[in-house]
N, C-alpha and C positions, 0 to 999 in steps of 0.2 A: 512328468509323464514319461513313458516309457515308448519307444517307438521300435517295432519287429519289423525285420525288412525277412522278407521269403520270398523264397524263387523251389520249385518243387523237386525233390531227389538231392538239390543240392545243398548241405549245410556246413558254411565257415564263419562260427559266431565270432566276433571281434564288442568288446565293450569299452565304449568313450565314458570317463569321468565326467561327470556334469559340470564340476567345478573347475574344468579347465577346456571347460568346449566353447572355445571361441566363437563370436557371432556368426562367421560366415560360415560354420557350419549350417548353424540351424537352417540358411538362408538357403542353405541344398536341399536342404527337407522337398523344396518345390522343383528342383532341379527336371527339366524333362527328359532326362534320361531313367525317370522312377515313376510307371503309370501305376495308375488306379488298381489293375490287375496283378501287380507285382508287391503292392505296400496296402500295409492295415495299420489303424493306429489305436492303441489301446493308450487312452488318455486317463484311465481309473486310478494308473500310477504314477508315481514323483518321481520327478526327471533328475534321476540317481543317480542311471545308469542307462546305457542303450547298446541293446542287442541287437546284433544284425547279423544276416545270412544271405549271402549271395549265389547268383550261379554265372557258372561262365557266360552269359551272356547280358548281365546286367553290371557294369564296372562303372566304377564314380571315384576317379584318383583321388578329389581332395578327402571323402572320405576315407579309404582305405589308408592316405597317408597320417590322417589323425588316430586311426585307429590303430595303428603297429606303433604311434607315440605315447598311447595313454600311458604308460606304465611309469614315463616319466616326468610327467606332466600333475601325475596323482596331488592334491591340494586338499586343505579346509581352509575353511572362515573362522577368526579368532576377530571378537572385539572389546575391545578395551573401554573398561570405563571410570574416567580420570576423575577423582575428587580436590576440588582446591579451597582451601580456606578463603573466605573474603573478611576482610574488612569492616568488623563493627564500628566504625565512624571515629573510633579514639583515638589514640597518641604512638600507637605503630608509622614508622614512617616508611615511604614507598612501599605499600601494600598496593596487589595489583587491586584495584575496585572499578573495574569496568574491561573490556577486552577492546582491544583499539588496533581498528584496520581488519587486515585478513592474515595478522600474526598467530603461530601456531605455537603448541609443542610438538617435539620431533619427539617420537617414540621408536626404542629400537629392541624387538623382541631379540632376548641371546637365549640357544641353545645350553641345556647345563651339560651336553655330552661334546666331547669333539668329535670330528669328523675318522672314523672305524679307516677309512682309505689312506688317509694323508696325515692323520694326529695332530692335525692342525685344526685353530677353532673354526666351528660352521659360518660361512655368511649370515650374518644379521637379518632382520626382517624388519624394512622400516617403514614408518606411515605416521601422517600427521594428523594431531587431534586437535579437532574443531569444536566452540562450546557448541552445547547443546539443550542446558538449562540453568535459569541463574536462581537461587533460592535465597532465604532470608543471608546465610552465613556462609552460602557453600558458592561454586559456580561449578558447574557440568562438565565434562569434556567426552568425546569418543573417539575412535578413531578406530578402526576394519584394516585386517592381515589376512594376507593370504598364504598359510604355513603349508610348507610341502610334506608329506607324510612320512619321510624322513629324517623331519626337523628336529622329533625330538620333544623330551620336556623342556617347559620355558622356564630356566633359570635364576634371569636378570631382566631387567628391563634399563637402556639408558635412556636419560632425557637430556631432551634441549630446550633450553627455556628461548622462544623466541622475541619474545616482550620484551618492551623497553624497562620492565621494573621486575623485580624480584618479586616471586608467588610463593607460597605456602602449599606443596603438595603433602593429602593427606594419607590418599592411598588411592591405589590403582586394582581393578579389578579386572582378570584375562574370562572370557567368557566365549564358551565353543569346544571345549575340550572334554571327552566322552565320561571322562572322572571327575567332572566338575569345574565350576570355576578355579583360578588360582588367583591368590589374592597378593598385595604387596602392602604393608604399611609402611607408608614412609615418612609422614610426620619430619617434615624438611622443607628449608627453603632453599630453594632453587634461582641461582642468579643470571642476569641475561646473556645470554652467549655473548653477547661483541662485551660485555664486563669479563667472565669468565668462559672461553672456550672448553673445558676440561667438558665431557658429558660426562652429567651422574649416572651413578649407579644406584639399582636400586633391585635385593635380592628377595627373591619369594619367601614368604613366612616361615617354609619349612627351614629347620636347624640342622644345623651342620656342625661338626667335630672337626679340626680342621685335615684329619687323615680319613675322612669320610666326606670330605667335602668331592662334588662330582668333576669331572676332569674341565669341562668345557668354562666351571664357575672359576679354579685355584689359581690363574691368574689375576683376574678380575680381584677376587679373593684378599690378596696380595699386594696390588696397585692399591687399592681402596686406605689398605691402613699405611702406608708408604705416602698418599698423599696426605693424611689426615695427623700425621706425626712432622711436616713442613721438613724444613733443611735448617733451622735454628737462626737464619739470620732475618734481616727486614722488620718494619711497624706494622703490625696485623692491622687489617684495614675490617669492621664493623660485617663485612659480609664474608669474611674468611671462616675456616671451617678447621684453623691449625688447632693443636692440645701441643704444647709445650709446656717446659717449668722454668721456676724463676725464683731467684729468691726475694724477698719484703724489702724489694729496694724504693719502691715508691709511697711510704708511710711518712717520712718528710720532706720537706721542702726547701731546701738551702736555697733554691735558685731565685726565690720570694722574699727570704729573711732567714737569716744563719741560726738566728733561732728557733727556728720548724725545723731545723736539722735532728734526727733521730737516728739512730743504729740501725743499721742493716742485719735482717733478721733471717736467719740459713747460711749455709755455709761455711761458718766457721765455729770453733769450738768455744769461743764465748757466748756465743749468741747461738746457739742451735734453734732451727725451727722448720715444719713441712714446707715445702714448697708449693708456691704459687700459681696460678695461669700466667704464661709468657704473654707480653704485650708487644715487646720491639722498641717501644721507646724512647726517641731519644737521650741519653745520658746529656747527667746537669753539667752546664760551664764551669758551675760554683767547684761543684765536685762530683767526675764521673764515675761515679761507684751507686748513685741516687739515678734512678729514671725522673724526668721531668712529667709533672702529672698537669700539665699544660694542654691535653687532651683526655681524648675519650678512655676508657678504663675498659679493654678490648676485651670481650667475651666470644669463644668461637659462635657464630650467629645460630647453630641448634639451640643453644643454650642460654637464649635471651627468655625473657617472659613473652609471655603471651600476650595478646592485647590486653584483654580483660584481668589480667594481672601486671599486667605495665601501667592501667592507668589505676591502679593500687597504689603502687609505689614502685617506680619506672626513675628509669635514668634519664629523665630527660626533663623532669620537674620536682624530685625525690630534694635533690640536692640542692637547686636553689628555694625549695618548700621549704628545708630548712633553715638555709640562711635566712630566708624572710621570719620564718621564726623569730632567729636570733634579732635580725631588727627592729619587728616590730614590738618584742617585748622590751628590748633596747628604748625604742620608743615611750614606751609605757613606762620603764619601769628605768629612769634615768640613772640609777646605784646599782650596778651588777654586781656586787656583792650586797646588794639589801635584800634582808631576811623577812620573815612573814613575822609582823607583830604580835599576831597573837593567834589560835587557834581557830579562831571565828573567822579569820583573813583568809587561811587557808580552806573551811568551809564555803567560801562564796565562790572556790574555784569550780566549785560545781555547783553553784547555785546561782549568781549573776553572773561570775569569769568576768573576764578583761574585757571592755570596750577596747576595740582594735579602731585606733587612730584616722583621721581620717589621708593623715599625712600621706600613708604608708603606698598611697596611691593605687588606682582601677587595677593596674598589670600585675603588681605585687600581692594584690590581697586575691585574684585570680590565680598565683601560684600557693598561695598557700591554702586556699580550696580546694587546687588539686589535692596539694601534701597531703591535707589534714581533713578532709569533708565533712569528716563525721561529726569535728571537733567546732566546726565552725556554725554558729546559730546565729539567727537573724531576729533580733527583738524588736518589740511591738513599733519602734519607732523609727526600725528598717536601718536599727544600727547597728553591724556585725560583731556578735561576739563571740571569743575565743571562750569555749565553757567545756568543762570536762564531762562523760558520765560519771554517775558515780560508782565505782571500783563493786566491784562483788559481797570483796569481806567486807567494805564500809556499808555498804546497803545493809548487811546483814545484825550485825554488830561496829557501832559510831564506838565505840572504845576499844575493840578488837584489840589494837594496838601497843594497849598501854599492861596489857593481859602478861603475864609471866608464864602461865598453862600457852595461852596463842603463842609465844614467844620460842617454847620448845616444841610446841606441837607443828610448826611451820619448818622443823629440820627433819621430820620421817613423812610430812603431807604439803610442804609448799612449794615453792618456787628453784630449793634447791637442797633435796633431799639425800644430796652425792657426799657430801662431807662428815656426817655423823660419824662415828667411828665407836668402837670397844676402846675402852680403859684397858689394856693387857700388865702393867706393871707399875710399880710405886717405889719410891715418890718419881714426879713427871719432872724431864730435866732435859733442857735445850742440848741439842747437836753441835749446836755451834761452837766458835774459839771461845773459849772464854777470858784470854787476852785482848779481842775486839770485842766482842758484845760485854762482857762483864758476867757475873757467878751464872753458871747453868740451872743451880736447885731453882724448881719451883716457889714462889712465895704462897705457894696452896697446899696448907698443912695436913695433916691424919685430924688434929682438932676443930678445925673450919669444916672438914664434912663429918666426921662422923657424929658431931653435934646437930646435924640434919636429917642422918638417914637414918630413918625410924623402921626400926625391926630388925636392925644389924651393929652389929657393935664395933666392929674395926673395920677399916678400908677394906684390907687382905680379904675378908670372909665380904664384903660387896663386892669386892672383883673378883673372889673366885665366882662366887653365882650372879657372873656378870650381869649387876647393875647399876654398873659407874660408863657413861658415856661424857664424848669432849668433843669441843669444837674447835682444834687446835689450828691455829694461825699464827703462832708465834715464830717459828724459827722461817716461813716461808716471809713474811713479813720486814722482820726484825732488822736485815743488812738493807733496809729500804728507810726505813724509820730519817735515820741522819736528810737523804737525802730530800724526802719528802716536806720536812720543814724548812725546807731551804726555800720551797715555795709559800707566797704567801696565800693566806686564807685555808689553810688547808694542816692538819698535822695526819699522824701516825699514831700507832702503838702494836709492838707485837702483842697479840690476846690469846688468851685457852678458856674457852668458858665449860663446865663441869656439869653433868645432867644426872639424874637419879630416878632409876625406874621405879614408879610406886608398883602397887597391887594392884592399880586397876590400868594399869599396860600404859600408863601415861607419864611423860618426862616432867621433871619437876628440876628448873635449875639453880643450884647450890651456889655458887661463883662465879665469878668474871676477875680475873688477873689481866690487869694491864702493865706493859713493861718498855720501857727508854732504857735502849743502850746507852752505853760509853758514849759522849757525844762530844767530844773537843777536851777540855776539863771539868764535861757535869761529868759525875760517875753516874753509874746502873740508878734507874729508875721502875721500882716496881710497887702495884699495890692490888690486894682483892679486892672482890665489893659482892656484901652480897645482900640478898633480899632483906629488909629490916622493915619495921614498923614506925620507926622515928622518921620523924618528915625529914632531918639533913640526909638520915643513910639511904632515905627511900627515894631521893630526890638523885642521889649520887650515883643510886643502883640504878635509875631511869637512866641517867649520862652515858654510866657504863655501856648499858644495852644497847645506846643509840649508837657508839661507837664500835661496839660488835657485829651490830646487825648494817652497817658501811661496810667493816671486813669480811664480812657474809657476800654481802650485796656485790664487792668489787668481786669477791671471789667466784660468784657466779657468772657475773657477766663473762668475766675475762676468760675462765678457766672452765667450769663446769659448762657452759652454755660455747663460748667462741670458741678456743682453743679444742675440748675435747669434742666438738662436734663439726661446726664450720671447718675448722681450720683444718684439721686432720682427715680428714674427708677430702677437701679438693685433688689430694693425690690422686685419691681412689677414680676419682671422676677423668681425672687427665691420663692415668695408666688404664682404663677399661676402656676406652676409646682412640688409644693409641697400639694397643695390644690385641682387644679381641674385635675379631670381627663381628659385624651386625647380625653376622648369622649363626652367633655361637651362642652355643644355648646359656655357657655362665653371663653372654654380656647381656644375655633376653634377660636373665634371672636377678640382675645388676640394674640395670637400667631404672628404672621405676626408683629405684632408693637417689638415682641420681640427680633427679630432675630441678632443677632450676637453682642448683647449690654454689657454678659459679658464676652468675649473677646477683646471687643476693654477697656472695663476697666480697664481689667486684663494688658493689654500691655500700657495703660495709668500709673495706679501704680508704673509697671516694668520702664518706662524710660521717665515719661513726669511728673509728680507728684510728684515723691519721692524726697529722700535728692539729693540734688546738681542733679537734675535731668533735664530736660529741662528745666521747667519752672523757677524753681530756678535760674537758669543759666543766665536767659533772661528776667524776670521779674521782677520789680522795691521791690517784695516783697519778692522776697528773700527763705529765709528760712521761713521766716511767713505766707506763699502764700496759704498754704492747712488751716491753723490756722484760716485764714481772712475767709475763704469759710465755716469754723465750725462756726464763729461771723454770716457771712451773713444764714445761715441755723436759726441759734437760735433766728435772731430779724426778718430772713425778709421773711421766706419762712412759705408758707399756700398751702395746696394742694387746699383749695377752689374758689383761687388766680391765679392756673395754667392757666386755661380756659381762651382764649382769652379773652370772652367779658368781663369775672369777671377783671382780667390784663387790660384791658383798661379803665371800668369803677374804679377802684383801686390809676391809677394812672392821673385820671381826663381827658383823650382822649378820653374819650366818655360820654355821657349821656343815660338812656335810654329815647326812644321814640317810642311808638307800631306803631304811622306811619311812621317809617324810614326803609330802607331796612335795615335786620336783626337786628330789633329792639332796633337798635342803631344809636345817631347821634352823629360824627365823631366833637372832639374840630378842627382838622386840616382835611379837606377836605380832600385836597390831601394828602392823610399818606401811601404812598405803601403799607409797612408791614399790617396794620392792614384792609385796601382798599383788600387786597388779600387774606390776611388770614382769614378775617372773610368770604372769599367764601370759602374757604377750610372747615373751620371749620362747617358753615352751611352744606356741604354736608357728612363731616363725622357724623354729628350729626342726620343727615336724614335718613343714612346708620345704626345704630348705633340704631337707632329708632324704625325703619323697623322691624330689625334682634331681639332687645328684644322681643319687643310687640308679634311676634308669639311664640317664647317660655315661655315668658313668659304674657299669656291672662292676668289674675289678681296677684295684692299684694299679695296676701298668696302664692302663689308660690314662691316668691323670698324669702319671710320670712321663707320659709320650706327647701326652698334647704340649705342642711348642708356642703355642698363643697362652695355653693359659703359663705353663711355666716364666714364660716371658712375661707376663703379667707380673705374677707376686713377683720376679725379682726385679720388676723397674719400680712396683711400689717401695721396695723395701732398698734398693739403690740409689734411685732420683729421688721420688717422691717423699721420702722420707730416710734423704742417704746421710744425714747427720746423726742417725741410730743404727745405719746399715748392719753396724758390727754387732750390735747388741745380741747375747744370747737367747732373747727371751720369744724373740719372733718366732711364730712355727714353721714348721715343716711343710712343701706342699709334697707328700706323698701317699695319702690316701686320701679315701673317702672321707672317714671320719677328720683330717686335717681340713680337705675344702667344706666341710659342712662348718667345720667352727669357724673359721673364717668370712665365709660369707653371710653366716648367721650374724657374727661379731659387727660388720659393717652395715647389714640392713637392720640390726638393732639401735646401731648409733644414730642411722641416719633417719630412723621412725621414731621410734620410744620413747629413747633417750632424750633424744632433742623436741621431742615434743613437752616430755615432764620438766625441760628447764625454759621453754618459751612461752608455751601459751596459758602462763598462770600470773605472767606477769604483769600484765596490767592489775589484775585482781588484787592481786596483794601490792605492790609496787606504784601502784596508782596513787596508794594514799601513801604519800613517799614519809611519814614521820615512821612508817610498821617498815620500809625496807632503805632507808636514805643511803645516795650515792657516796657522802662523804661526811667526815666529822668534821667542822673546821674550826673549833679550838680546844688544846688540850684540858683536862681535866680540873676542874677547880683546885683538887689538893692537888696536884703537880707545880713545886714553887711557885705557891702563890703569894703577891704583895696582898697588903692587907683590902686596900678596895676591892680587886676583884674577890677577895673571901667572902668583904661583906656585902659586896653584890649579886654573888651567889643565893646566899644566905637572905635576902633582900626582893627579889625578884629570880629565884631558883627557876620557875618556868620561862623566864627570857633569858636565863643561861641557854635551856635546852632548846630553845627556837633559835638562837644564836649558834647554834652547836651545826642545826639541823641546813640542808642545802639553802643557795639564799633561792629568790623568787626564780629569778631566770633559770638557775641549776634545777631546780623543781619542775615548773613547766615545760620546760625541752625535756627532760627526762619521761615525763606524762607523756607528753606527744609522742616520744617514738615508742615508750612499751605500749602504747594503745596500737600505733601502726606493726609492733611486730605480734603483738598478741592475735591478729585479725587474721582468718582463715580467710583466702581467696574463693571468690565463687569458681575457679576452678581446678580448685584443691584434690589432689588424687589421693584417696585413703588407703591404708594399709588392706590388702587384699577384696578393698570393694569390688573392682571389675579387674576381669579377666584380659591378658592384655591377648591379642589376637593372636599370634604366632601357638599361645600355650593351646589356645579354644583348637589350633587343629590337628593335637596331639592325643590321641583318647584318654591315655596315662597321665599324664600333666593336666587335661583337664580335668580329670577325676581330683587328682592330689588339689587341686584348687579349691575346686569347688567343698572338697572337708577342709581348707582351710579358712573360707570364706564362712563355713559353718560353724566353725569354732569361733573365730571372731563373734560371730553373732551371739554364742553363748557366753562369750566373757562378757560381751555389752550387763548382762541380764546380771552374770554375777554379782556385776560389777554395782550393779543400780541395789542387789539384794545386799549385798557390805554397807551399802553406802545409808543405808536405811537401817540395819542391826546397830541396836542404843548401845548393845556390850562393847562394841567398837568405836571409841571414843575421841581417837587421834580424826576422824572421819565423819561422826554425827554427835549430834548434839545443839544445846540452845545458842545460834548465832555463829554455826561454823559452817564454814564453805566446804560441800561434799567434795571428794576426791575421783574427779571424773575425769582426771588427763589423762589416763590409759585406755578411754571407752575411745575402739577405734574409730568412730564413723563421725561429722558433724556438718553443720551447716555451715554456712559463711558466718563470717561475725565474729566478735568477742562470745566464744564462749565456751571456753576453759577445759574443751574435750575434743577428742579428735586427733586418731594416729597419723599424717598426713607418710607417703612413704619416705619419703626426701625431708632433706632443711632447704625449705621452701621460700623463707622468710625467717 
């Protein structure tokens, strides 16, 4: 209401703020020095404001002395409302779920300007938020400011977490200000002040450039990435929030057994390799150059999963799910080198599977429910069995496998469609010394193919109209071969197998060469093998493949799948959090591609990597298996190279042509992977385009921002400073340089990595179509006369003997079903809008046509996949090619851009 004081002839209006009219004003309203005949009250109005008019003979000190104060006393109401994740009842540990006592958070509104008088920053505005509602996942918080009208926009918010356990804040909402709410996401956990005193920070959605950032935030600014980059020393403790690097010093284990000792991987010029998340460590007694992995595998605590993705596959049951694994088929299956008798053995792995013991005990077969849920059935007579599903391609076609068309059609549509390559010149002849390996020529003559390729008469005239393609593994291989048979159950061979494009766009392949160096006093060991009709050749040609598609198989895991995407990625993740601020619009544009990549590392290291670790376990390489991936880093990886179309013109699959859709034409027509991905990539690169260009108008902006510059040079320094010098990195000086760049890395960390993971179960499932290792060499490699005629005798127990034994098979099933599995809280390439862009008009335009274009590749994607003409993709008994449709559900199945390596 509005109250008029009048007195007649005399008028000296004075107006009190409402918001700062203390009670004992009002309490003068009744004062009897103010009759009836002096005051009127107009109560129609909101007590906003109060007028008043006096005459010399009506005085009321304490009002008049409130009234010459208004001016600086002027106030609003701002209330804040705090969102906190709770607590789904799973395997997150000290999550707050319940609020206890009349503990608060302390919230401290910061000014983004400094003070115009002093250039010093404004006093703070603080107040504590009390819950106020508890919901299925959330709990409520509020808490009321009273900002003076001088104050300014609100910049920052700090918190104090007053609780005895660390909270999940999601975001904060400022509500009272005449342009709107201001919003804050902060998707953070927040630890208890008497644990960490430091108060967070936490900067409003809008972006900032860091020479456009406002005066009151650029310290703040400043301190934030100062503390989040640590001082390099100490053991990071589980709720720290440091980004260090390190090198692969914790992959073995000398301090347990001198034989888990492995090479240290970075740092030096034998062993090149990205660099790590810093842990702190301890260094081993045995030998300080190894961190002891005697603990937890520190991830800065933003970067842990989520509940509902930790009880997926979480660090806290991941790993001993495995070992129970490893025991209980231990259990079962008493020969860890015993093979599957026969083909029908390995059918019942998804049709009755393993009675799991009853030995193995309540607590253990409880972690391995965790591990494996999906995996674990309970039959009619409530006794648990380990049973697989069955794989995709086996649903679809039960001989898939045994197919020579599925054999090459699985290197342009499967599991790892990065290796293919052009034939560019003849005859094919190793790199290597040919005083250690022995003769370079090929043993794959002009007569072995052109006695195949039908409708071309000499090699020369198939490679000119390039349609000779290889899958060469020979010279990457080859200086491994000696060392790998030095282990037992397991051999080598360097191989090139030879493919031939027909007429109807499909690979048809010609040979398989397998090759033994120099090996003590054998000399050079080489032989082809190719498709034939006589049961020994056809039997031989089977062997061959099976031992190709091990070198396929290691070469994706290790190198297409970990190495070019896990591995090489962590940097990026450790230098855009050490560099840009949260409030810069490349780390807003960054983010999303980074999400949950250095924990799934971190649990990679801990029980898939390491000594005698899974892959060890199950791969043809053994011990040498991370050593091989420091070789392939130091001869074959280029960041310039990542980028699809640079990747396809690289390896001879494309040429450029400005009249071709995306200015590329295709060696193989029909090539799913690169037919889909280059839609993908076009649209992240138009996205990507958009979003620089208005931050950045011209080149001297991007040459002036000192965060992002500081950026690429610690990735290309630290992160990856065993190539620092390499020529091939680019330049950060324009637009067009940060568009390739950030394109190059949110394509590895979507695409890419999705078309080498999540097919893997499907194909990989049924491990005879992709086996992790060969483990004995070839019948005709000096053979005594038994094994000849044991071949020759029982040729399909050669090739079950060849093929992983039980346990190498089933641990392998188990973990490509748990990495093939979308989380139900999986964030897809451009599905939602992350909030900072929604309050941008321009950014959210460029979004939302990007989110529109995805939706139209889905449709292409489904109308390819349905076209008979296109054969590598449809047809009777083949699994459509849907790992570039960006959107999917949780589950196995086989599609779906998630933005990050997620898993």
């Amino acid at each position: 209401m509005t109250l008029l004081l009048k007195k007649p002839h005399v008028h000296r209006p004075y107006t009190i703020n409402n918001a700062s009219l203390p009670s004992y004003i009002r309490r003068k309203y009744s004062h009897s020095c103010y009759s009836k005949s002096n005051w009127f009250l107009k109560s129609s109005l909101s007590l906003s404001s109060i007028s008043i008019s006096t005459s010399k003979k009506v005085v009321c000190p304490s009002i008049v002395m409130a009234t010459k104060s208004s001016n600086e006393t002027k106030s609003h109401n701002v209330k804040a409302l705090v969102t906190l994740k709770q607590s789904d009842g799973g395997l997150i540990k000290n999550i707050v779920t319940g609020i206890v006592g009349n503990k608060h958070l302390v919230l401290e509104l910061v000014s983004a300007e400094l003070d115009p008088r002093t250039n010093s920053k404004k006093e703070t505005i603080k107040g504590k938020a009390h819950e106020t509602e508890k919901k299925e996942n959330e709990v409520q918080y509020e808490a009321t400011f009273e900002l003076p009208v001088d104050f300014g926009n609100v910049g920052a918010v700090l918190v104090e977490n007053e609780h005895d356990k660390e909270i999940f804040l999601k975001n904060i909402v400022l509500d009272g200000f005449p342009d709107g709410p201001v919003h804050l996401t902060c998707q953070s956990w927040i630890q208890p002040k008497h644990d960490t005193p430091t108060k967070r920070v936490f900067f409003t959605n809008k972006m900032y450039l860091p020479s456009q950032t406002p005066s009151g935030l650029r310290k703040l600014r400043e301190d934030e990435l100062i503390e989040l980059r640590g001082n390099g020393e100490g053991e990071k403790k589980s709720s720290d929030r440091i980004y260090d690097y390190d090198v692969y010093n914790d992959l073995g284990d000398p301090e347990t057994n001198i034989k888990l000792k492995r090479p240290v991987l970075g740092g030096t010029k034998q062993y090149p390799y990205p660099r790590r998340c810093r842990t702190g460590r301890k260094h081993s007694n045995t030998d300080p150059s190894y961190e002891t992995r005697d603990s937890d595998f520190y991830v800065p605590r933003d970067e842990a999963f989520a509940e509902i993705k930790d009880i997926q596959f979480n660090t806290t049951t991941a790993s001993s799910g495995v070992k129970t694994i490893l025991q209980s088929l231990d259990t079962i299956l008493t020969d860890i080198n015993l093979g599957f008798d026969s083909f029908e053995d390995i059918d019942e792995l998804y049709k009755q599977g393993f009675p799991l013991p009853s030995s193995l005990g309540s607590n253990n077969l409880t972690l391995l429910q965790k591990a494996i849920p999906r995996l674990i059935k309970v039959a009619h007579d409530s006794q648990n069995l380990l049973r697989f599903d069955t794989p995709e391609a086996l649903k679809r076609d039960k001989f898939f496998w045994l197919s020579d068309e599925e054999f090459a059609r699985e290197t342009l549509a499967g599991v790892n469609p990065n290796s293919i390559q052009l034939v560019k010149e003849w005859p094919l002849r190793s790199k290597l010394e040919s005083q250690i390996y022995g003769p370079p020529e090929s043993a794959i003559t002009k007569e072995v193919v052109e006695s195949q390729i039908i409708g071309y008469t000499t090699v020369e005239e198939a490679i000119q109209e390039k349609k000779l393609f290889v899958l060469d593994y020979h010279d990457l291989y080859l200086p491994y071969v000696s060392k790998v048979r030095e282990m037992k159950n397991t051999t080598l061979y360097g191989s090139r197998t030879l493919f031939f494009l027909t007429k109807q766009g499909t690979l048809k392949p010609l040979v398989i060469e397998l090759t033994r160096p120099i090996i003590g006093d054998k000399p050079q060991w080489k032989q082809i093998f190719t498709p034939a009709s006589d049961s020994t050749n056809l039997w031989l040609w089977r062997l061959a493949k099976a031992h190709v598609l091990a070198h396929d198989t290691g070469y994706h895991e290790l190198i297409s799948h970990w190495l070019r995407t896990h591995c090489v990625v962590e940097p990026f993740v450790i230098a855009t959090n050490r560099q840009l601020s949260t409030m810069h619009p490349v780390y807003k544009l960054l983010h999303p591609h980074l999400r949950y990549t250095l924990q799934i590392n971190a649990l990679g290291r801990e029980i898939l990597i390491s000594s005698y670790g899974v892959i060890e376990s199950t791969f043809f390489t053994k011990k040498y298996s991370m050593e091989l991936s420091s070789v392939a880093y130091d001869k074959l990886w280029q960041f310039d190279l990542q980028g699809l179309p640079n990747d396809l013109l690289h390896r001879g699959m494309a040429v450029e042509d400005p009249s071709a859709q995306h200015g590329l034409k295709l060696a193989i027509e029909d090539y799913p992977f690169a037919n889909d991905g280059l839609l993908i990539w076009d649209a992240i690169k138009q996205w990507v385009t958009d979003y620089v260009n208005h931050y950045y108008p011209n080149p001297s902006i991007i040459e002036s921002d000192q965060e992002l510059q500081a950026w690429w040079t610690e990735v290309r320094t630290k992160g990856h400073g065993d190539k620092s010098e390499e020529p091939w990195w680019p330049n950060l000086k324009t637009q067009k340089d940060l568009i390739d760049i950030i394109t190059t890395i949110a394509w590895v960390a979507s695409a890419h990595h999705s078309a080498t993971n999540f097919a893997q179960y499907a194909y990989g499932g049924y491990f005879p179509n992709r086996p992790t290792i060969a483990r004995n060499n070839m019948p005709t490699e000096d053979p005594t006369k038994e094994e000849w005629e044991k071949f020759l005798n029982k040729p399909e127990q050669t090739l079950l003997e060849c093929f992983p034994s039980q346990i190498q098979a089933t641990l392998v099933m188990t973990i490509l079903n748990l990495l093939s599995y979308h989380s139900p809280d999986e964030e897809y390439l451009g599905q939602l809008i992350e909030p900072s862009w929604a309050e941008n008009p321009a950014i959210k335009v460029a979004f939302e046509r990007f989110n529109g274009r995805l939706k139209e590749i889905e449709v292409i994607i489904d109308s390819r996949n349905a076209n008979s003409n296109f054969k590598n993709r449809n047809g009777a008994g083949i699994v459509p090619y849907e790992l570039m449709k960006p959107f999917s559900g949780p589950g196995v199945t086989g599609k779906g851009v998630p933005y990050s390596i997620s898993i």
